[in-house]
N, C-alpha and C positions, 0 to 999 in steps of 0.2 A: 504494500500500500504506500504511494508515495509520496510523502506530506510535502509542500511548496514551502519554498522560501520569502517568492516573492508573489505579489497578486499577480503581476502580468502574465507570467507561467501558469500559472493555476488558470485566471482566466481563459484562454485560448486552451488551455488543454482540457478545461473540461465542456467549453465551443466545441469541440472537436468530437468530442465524446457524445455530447448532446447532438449535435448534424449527422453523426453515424447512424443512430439509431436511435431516435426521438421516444419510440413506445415501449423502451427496456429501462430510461435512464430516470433513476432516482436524484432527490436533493434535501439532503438531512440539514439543519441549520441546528445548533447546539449550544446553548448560553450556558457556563457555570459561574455562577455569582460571588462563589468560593473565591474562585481564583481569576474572576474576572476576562474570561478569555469567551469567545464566541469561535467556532469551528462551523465549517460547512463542510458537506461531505459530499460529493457526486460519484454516483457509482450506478454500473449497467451490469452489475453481478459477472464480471471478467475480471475487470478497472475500476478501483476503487481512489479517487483523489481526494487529498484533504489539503485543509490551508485557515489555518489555526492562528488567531490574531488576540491582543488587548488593548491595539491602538484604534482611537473613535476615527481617526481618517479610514483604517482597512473598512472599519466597522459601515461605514456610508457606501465605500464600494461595494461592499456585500451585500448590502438592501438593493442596491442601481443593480446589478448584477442577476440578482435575485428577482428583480421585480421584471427587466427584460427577457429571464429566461421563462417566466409566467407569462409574458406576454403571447412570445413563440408557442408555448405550449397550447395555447387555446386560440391562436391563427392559426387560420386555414390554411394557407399556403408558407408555412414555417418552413419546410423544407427547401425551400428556393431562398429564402432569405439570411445573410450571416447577421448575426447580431454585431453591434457596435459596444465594443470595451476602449477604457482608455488603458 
């Protein structure tokens, strides 16, 4: 399982992941309060990415991220379109 170091890797590889195969791919989001950290997790039960933050800037990409790859999910025509990351 290979956890990111940075967002921009994480993003595009789990774009990649998601355009493969749009009706396998999961997205776990995980706050622990304890310790402050929020993790997302994308996995298509092959490929499992993760990318584990406690900074509020990742934290903002993570919702943008988040809420574009909900978008595609419930467009129609999502498979012709790449999403847009910074």
């Amino acid at each position: 399982m290979p956890q990111f170091q940075t967002w921009e890797e994480f993003s595009r590889a789990a774009e990649k992941l998601y355009l493969a195969d749009p009706m396998k791919v999961r997205v776990v989001l995980k706050y622990r309060h304890v310790d402050g950290n929020l993790c997302i997790k994308v996995t298509d039960d092959l490929v499992c990415l993760v990318y584990r933050t406690d900074q509020a800037q990742d934290v903002k990409k993570i919702e943008k991220f988040h809420s574009q790859l909900m978008r595609l999910m419930v467009a129609k025509e999502s498979r012709a379109v790449p999403m847009e990351t910074e």
